[in-house]
mmCIF file of the N, C-alpha and C atoms, coordinates in Angstrom:
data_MODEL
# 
_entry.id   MODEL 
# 
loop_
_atom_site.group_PDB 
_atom_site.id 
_atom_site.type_symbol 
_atom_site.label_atom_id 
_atom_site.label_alt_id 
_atom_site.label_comp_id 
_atom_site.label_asym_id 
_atom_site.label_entity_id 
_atom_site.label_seq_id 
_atom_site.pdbx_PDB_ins_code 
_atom_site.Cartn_x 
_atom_site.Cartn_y 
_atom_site.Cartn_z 
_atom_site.occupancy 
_atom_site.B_iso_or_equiv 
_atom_site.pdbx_formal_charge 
_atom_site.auth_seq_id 
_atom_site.auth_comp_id 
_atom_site.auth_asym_id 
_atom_site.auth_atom_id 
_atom_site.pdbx_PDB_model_num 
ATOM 1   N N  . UNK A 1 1  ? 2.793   70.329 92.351 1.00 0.00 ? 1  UNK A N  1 
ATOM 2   C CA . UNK A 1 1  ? 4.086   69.709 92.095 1.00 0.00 ? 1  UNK A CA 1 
ATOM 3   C C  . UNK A 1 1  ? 4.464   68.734 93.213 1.00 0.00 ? 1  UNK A C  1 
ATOM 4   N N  . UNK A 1 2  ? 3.959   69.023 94.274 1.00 0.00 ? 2  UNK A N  1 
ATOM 5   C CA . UNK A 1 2  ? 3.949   68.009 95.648 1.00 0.00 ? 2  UNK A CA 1 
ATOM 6   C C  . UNK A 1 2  ? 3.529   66.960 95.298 1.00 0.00 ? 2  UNK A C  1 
ATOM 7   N N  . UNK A 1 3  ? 2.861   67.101 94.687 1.00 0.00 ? 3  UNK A N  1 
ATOM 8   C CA . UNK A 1 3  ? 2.382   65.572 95.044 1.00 0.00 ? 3  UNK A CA 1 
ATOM 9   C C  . UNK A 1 3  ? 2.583   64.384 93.133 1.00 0.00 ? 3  UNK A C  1 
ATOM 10  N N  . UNK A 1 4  ? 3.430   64.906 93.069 1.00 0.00 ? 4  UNK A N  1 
ATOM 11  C CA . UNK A 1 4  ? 3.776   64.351 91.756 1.00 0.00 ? 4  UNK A CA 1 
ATOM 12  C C  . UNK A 1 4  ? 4.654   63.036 91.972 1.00 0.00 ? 4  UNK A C  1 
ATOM 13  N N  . UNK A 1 5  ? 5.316   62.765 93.060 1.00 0.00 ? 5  UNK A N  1 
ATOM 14  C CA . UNK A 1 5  ? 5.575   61.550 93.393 1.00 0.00 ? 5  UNK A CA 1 
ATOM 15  C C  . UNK A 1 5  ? 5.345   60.613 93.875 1.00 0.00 ? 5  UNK A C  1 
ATOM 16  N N  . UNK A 1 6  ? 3.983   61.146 94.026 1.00 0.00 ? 6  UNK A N  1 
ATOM 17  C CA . UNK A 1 6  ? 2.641   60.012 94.619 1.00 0.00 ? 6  UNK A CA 1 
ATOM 18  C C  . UNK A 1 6  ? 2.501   59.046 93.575 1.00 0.00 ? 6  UNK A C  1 
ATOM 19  N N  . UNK A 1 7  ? 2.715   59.893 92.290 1.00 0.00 ? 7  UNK A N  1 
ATOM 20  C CA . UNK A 1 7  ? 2.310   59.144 90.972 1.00 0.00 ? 7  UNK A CA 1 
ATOM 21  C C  . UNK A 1 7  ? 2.697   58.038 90.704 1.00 0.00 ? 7  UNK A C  1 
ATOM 22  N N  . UNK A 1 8  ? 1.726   56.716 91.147 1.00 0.00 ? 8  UNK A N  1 
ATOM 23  C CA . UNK A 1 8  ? 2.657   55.672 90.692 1.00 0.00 ? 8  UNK A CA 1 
ATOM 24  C C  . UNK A 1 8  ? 2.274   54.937 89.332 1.00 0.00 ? 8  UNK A C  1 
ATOM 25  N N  . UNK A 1 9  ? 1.873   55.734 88.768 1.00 0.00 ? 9  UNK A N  1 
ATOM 26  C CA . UNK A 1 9  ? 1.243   55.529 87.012 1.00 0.00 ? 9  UNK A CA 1 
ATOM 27  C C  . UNK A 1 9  ? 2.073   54.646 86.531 1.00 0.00 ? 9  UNK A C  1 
ATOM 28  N N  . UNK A 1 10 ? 1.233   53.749 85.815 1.00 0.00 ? 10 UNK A N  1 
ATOM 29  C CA . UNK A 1 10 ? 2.259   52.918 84.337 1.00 0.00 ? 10 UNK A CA 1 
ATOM 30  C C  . UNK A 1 10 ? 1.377   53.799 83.538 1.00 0.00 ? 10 UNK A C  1 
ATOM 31  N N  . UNK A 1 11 ? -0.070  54.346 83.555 1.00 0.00 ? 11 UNK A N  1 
ATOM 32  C CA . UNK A 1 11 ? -0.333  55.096 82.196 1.00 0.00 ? 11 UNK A CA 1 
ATOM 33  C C  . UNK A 1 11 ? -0.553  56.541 82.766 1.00 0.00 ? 11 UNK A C  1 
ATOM 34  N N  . UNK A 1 12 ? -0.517  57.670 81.897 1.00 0.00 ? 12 UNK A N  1 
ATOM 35  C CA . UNK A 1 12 ? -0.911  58.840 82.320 1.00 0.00 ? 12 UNK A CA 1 
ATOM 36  C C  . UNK A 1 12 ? -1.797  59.334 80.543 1.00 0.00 ? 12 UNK A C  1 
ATOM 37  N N  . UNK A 1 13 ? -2.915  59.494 81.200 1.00 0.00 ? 13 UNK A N  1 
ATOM 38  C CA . UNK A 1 13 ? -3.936  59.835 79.871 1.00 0.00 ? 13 UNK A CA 1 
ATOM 39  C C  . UNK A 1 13 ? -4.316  61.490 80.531 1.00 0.00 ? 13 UNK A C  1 
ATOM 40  N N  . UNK A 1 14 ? -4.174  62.316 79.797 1.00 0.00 ? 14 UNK A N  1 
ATOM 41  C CA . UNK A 1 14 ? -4.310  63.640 80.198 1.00 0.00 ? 14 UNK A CA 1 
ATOM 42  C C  . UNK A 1 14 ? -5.121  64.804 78.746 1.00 0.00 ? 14 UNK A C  1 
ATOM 43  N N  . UNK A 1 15 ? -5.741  65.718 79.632 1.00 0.00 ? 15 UNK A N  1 
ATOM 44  C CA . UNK A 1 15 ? -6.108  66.895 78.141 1.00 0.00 ? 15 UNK A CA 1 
ATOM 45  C C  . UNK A 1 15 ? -5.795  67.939 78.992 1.00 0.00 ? 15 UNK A C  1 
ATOM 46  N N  . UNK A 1 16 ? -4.855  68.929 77.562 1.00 0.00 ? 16 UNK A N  1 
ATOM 47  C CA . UNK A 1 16 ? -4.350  69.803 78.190 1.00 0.00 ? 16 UNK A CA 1 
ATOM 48  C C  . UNK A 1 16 ? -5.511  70.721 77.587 1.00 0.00 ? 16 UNK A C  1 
ATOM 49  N N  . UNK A 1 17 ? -5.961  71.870 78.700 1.00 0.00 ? 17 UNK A N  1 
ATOM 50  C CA . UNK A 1 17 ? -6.724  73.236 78.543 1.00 0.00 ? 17 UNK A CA 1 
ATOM 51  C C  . UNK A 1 17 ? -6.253  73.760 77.547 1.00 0.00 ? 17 UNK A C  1 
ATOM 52  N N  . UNK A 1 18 ? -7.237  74.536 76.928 1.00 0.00 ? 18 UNK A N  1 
ATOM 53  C CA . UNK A 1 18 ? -6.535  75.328 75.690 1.00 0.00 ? 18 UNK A CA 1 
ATOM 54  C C  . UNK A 1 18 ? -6.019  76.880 76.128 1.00 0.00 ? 18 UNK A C  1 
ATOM 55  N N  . UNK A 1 19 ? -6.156  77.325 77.268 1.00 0.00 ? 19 UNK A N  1 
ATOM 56  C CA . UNK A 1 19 ? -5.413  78.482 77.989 1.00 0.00 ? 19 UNK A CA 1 
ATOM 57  C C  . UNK A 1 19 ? -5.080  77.899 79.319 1.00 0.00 ? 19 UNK A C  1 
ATOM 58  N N  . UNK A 1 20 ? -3.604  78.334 78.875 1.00 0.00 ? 20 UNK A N  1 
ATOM 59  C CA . UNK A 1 20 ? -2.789  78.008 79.869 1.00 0.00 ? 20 UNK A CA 1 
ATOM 60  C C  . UNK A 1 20 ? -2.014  76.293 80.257 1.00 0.00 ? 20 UNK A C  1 
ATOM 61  N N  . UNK A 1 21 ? -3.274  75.407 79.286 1.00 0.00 ? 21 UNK A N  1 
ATOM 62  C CA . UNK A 1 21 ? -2.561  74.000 79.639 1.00 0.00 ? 21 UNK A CA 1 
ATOM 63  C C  . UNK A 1 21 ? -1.547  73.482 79.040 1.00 0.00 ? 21 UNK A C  1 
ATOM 64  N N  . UNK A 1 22 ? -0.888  74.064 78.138 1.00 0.00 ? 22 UNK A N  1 
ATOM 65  C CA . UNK A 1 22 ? 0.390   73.493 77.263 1.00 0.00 ? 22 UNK A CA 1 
ATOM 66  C C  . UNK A 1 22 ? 1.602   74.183 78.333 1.00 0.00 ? 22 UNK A C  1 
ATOM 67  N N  . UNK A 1 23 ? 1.578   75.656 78.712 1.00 0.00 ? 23 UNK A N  1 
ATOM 68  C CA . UNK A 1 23 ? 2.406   76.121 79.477 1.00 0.00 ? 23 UNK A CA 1 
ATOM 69  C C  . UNK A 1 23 ? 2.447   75.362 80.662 1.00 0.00 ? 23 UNK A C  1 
ATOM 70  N N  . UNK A 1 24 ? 1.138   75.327 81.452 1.00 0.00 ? 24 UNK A N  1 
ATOM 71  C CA . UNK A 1 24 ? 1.541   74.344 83.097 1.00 0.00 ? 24 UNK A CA 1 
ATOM 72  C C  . UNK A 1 24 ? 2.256   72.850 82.514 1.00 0.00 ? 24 UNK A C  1 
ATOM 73  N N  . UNK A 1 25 ? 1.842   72.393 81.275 1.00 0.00 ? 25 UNK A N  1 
ATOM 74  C CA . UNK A 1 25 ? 2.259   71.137 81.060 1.00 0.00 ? 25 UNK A CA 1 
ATOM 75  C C  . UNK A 1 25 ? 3.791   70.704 81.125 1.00 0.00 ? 25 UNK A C  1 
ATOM 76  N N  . UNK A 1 26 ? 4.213   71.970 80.762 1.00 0.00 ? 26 UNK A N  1 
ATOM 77  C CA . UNK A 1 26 ? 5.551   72.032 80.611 1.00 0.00 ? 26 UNK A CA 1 
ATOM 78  C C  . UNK A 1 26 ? 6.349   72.481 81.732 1.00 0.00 ? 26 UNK A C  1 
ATOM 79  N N  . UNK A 1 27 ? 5.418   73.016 82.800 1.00 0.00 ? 27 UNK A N  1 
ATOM 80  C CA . UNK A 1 27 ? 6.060   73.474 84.091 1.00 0.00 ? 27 UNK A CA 1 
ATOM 81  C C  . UNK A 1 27 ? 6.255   71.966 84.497 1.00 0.00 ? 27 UNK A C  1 
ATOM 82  N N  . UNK A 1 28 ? 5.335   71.387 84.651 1.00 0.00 ? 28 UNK A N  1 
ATOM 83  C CA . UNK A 1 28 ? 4.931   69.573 85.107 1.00 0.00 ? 28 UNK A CA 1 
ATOM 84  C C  . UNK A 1 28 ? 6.424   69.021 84.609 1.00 0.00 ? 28 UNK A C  1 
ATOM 85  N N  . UNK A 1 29 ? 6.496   68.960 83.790 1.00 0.00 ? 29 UNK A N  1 
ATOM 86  C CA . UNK A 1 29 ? 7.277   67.659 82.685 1.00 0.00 ? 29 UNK A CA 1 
ATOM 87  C C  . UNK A 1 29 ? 8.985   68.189 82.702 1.00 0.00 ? 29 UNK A C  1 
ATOM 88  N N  . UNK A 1 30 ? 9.242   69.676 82.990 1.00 0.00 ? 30 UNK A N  1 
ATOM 89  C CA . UNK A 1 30 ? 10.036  69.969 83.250 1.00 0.00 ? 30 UNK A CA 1 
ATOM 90  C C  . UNK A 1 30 ? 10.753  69.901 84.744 1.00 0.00 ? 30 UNK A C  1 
ATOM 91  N N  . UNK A 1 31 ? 10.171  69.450 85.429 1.00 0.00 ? 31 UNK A N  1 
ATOM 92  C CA . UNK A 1 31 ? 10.283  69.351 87.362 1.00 0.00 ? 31 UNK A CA 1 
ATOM 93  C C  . UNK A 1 31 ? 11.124  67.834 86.789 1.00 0.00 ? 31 UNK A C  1 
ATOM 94  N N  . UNK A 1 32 ? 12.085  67.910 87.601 1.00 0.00 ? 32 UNK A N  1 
ATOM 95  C CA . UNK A 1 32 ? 12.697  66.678 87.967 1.00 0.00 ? 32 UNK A CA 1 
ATOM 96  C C  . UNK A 1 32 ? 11.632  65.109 88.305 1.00 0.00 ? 32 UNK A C  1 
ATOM 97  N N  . UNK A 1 33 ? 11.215  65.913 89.486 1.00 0.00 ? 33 UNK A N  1 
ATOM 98  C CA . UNK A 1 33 ? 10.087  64.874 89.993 1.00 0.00 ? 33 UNK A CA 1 
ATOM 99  C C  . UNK A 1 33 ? 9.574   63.903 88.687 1.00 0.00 ? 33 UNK A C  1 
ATOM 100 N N  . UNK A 1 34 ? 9.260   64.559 87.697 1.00 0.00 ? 34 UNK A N  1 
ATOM 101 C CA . UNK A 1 34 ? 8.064   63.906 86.883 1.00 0.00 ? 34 UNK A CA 1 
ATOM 102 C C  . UNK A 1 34 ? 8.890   62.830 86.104 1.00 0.00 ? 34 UNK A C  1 
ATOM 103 N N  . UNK A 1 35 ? 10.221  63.355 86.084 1.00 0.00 ? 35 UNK A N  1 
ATOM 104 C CA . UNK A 1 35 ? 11.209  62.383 85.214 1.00 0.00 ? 35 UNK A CA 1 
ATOM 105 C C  . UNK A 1 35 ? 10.933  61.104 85.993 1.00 0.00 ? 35 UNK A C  1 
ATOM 106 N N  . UNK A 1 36 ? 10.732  60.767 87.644 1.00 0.00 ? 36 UNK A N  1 
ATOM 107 C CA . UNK A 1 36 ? 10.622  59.445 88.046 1.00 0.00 ? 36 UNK A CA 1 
ATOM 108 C C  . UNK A 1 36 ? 9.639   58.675 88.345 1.00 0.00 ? 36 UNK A C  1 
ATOM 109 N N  . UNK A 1 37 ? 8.667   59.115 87.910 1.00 0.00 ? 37 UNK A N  1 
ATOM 110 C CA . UNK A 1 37 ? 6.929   58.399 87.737 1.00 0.00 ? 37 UNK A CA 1 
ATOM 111 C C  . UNK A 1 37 ? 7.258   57.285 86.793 1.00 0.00 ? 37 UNK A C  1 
ATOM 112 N N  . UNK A 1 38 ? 6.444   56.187 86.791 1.00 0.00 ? 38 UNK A N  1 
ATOM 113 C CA . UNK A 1 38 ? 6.821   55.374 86.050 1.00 0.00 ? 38 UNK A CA 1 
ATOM 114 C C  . UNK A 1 38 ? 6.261   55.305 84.908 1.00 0.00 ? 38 UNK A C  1 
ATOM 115 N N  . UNK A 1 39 ? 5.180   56.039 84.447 1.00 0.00 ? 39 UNK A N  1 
ATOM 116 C CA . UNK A 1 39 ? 4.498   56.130 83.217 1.00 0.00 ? 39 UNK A CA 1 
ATOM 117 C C  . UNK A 1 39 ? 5.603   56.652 82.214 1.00 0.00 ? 39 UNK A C  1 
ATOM 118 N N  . UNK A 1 40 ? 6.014   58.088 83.054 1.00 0.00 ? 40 UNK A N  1 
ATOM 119 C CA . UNK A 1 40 ? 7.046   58.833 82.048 1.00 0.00 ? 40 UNK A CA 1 
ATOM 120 C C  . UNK A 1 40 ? 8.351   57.458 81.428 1.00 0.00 ? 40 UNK A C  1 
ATOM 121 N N  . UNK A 1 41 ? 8.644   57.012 82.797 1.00 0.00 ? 41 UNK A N  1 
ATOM 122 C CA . UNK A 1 41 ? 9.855   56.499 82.427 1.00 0.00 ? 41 UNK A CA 1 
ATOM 123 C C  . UNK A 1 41 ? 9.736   55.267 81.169 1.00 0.00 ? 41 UNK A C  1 
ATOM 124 N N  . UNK A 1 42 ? 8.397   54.887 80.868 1.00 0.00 ? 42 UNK A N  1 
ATOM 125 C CA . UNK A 1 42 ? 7.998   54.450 80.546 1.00 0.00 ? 42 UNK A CA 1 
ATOM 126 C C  . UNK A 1 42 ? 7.402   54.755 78.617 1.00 0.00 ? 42 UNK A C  1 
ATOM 127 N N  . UNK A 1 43 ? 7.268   55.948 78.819 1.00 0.00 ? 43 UNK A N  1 
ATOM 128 C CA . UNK A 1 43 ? 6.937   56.226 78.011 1.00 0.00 ? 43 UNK A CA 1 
ATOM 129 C C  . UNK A 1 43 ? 5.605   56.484 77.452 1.00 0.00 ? 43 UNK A C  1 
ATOM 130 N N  . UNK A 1 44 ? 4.969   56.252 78.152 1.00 0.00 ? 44 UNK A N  1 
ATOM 131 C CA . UNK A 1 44 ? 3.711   56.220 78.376 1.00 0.00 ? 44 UNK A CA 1 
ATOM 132 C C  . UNK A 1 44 ? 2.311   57.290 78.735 1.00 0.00 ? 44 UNK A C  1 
ATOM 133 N N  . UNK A 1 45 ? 2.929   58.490 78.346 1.00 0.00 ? 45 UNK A N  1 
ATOM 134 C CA . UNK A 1 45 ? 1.481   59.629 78.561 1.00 0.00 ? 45 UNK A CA 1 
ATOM 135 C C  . UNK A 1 45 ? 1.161   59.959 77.229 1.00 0.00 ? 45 UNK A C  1 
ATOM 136 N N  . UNK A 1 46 ? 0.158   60.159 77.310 1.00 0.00 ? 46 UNK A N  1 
ATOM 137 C CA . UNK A 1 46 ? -1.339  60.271 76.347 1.00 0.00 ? 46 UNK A CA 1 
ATOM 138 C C  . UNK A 1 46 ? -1.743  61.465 76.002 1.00 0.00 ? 46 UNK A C  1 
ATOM 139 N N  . UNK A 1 47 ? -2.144  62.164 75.309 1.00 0.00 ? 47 UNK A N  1 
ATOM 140 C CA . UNK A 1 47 ? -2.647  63.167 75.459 1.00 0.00 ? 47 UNK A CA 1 
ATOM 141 C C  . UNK A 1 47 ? -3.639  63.289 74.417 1.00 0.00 ? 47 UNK A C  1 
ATOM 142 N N  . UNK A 1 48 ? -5.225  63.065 74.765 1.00 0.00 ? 48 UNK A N  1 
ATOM 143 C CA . UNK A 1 48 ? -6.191  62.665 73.405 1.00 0.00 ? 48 UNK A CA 1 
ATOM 144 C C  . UNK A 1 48 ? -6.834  64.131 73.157 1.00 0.00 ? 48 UNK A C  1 
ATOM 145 N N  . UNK A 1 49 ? -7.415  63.698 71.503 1.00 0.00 ? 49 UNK A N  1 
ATOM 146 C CA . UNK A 1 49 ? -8.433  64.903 71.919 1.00 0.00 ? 49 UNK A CA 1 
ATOM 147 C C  . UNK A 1 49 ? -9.403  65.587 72.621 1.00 0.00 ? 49 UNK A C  1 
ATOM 148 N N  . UNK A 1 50 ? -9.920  66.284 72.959 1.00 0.00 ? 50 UNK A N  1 
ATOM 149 C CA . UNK A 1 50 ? -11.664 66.998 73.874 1.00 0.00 ? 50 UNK A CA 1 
ATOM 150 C C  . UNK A 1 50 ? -11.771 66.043 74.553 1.00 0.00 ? 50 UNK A C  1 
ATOM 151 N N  . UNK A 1 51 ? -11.965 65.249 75.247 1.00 0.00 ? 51 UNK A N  1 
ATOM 152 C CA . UNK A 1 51 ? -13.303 64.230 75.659 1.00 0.00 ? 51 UNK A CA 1 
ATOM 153 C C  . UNK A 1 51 ? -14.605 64.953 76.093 1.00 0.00 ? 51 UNK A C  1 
ATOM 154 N N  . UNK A 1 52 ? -14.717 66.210 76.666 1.00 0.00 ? 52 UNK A N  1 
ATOM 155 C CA . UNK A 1 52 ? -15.910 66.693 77.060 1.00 0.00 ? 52 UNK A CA 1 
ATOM 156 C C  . UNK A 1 52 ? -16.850 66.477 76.384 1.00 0.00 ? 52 UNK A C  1 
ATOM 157 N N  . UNK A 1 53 ? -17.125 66.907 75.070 1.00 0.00 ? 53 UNK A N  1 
ATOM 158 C CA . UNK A 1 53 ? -18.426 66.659 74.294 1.00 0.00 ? 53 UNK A CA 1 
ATOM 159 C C  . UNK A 1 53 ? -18.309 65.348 73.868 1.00 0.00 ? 53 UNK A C  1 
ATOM 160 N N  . UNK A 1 54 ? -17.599 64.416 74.201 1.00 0.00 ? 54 UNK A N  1 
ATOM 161 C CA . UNK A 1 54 ? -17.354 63.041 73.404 1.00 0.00 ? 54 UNK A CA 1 
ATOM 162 C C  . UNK A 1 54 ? -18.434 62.535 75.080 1.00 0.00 ? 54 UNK A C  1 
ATOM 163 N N  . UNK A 1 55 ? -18.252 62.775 75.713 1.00 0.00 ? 55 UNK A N  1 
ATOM 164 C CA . UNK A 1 55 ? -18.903 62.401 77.590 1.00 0.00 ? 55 UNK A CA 1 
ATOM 165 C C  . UNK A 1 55 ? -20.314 62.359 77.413 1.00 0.00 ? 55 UNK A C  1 
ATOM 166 N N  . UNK A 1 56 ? -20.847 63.383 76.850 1.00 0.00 ? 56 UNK A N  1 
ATOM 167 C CA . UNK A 1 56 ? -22.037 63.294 76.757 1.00 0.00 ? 56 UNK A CA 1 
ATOM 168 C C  . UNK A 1 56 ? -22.954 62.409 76.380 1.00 0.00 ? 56 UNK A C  1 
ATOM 169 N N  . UNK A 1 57 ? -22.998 61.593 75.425 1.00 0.00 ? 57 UNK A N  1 
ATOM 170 C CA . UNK A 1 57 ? -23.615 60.786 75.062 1.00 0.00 ? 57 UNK A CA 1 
ATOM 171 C C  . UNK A 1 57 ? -23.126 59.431 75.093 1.00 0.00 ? 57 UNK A C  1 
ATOM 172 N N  . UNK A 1 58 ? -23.730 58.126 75.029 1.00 0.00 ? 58 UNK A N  1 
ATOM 173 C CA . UNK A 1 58 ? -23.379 56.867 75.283 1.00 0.00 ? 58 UNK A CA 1 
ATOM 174 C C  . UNK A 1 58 ? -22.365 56.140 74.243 1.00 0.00 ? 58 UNK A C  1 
ATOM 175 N N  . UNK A 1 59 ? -22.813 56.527 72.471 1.00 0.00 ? 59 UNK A N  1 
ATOM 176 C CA . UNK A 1 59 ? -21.780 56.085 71.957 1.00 0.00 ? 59 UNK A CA 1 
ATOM 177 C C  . UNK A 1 59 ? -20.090 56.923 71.935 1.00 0.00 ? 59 UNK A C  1 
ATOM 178 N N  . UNK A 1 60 ? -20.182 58.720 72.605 1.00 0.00 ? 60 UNK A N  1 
ATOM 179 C CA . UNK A 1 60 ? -19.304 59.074 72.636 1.00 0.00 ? 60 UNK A CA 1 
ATOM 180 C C  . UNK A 1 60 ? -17.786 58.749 74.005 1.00 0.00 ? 60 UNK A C  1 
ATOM 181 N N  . UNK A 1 61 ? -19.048 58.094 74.903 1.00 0.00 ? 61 UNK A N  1 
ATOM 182 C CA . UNK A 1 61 ? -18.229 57.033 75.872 1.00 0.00 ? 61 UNK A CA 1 
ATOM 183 C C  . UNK A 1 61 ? -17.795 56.230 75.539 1.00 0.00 ? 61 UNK A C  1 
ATOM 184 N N  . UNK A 1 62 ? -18.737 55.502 74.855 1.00 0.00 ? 62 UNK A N  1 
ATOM 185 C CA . UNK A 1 62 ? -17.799 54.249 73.999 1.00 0.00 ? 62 UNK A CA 1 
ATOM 186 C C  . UNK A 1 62 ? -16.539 54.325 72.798 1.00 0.00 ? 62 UNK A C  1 
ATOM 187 N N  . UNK A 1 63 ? -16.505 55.545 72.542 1.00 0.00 ? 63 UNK A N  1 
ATOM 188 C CA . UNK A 1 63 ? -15.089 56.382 71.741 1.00 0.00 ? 63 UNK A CA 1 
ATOM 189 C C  . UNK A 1 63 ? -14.318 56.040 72.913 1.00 0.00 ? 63 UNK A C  1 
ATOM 190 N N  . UNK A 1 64 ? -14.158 57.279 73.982 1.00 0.00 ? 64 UNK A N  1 
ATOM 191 C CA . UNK A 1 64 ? -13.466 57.322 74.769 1.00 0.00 ? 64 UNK A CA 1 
ATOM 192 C C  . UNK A 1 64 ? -12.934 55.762 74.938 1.00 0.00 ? 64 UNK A C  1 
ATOM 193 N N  . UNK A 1 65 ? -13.326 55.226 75.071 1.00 0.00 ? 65 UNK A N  1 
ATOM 194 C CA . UNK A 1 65 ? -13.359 53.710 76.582 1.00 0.00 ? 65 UNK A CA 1 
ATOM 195 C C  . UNK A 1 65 ? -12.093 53.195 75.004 1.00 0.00 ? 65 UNK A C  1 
ATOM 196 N N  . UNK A 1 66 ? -12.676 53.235 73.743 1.00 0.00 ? 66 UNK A N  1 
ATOM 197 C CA . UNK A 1 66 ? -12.001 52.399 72.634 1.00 0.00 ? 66 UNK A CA 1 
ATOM 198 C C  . UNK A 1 66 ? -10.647 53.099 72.511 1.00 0.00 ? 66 UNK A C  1 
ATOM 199 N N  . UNK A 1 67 ? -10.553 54.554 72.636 1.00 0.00 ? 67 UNK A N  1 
ATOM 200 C CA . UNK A 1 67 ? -9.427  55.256 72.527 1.00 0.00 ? 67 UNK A CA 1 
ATOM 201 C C  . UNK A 1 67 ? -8.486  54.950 73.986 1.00 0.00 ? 67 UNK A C  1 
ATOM 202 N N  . UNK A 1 68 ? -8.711  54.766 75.428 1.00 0.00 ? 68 UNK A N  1 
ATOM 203 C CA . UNK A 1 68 ? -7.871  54.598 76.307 1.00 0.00 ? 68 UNK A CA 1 
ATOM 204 C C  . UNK A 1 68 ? -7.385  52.567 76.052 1.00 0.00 ? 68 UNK A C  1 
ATOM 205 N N  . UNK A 1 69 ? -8.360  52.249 75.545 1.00 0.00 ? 69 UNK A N  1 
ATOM 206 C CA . UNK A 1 69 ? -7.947  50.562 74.984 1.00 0.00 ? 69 UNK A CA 1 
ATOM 207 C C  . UNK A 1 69 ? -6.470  50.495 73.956 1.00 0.00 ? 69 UNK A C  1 
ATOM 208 N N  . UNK A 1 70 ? -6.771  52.168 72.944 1.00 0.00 ? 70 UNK A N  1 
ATOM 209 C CA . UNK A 1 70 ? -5.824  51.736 72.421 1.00 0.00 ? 70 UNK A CA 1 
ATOM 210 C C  . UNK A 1 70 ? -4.506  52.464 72.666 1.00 0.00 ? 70 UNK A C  1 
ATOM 211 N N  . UNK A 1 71 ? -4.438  53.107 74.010 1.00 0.00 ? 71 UNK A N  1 
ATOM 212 C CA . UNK A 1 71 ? -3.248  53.549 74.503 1.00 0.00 ? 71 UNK A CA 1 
ATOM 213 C C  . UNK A 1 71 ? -2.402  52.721 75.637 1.00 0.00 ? 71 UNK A C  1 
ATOM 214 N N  . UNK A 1 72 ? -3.500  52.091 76.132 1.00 0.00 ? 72 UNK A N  1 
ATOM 215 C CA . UNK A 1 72 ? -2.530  50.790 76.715 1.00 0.00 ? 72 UNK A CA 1 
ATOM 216 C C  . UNK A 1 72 ? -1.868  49.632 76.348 1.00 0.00 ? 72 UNK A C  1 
ATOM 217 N N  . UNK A 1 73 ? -2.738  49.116 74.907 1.00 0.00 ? 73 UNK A N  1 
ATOM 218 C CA . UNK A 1 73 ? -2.361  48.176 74.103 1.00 0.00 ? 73 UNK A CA 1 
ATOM 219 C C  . UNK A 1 73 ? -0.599  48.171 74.091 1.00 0.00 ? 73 UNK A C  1 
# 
């Protein structure tokens, strides 16, 4: 939580764990702090599906790379 105002994000692309990451997510997003990052203020966090098995292989990078293209758009 310290260091959440380091954040000087315009984007925040994130995957939440399937134990336990929806709860910390909400510890995060609920802290004051996070309200003044500029992504949030912005509007701007992401939250895609898996990427792990998408990592593995070359065209599943090229998913990824097309999916963060179309969250900054």
């Amino acid at each position: 939580m310290e260091l959440i105002p380091e954040l000087d994000a315009d984007y925040i692309i994130l995957q939440l764990d399937a134990e336990g990451g929806a709860e910390q997510f909400k510890e995060v997003t609920d802290s004051p702090l996070w309200k003044n990052v500029p992504a949030v203020q912005k509007n701007n966090i992401f939250s895609p599906e898996y990427w792990l098995y998408k990592s593995w292989g070359t065209i599943g990078r090229e998913e990824i790379v097309d999916e963060v293209l179309k969250f900054i758009k």
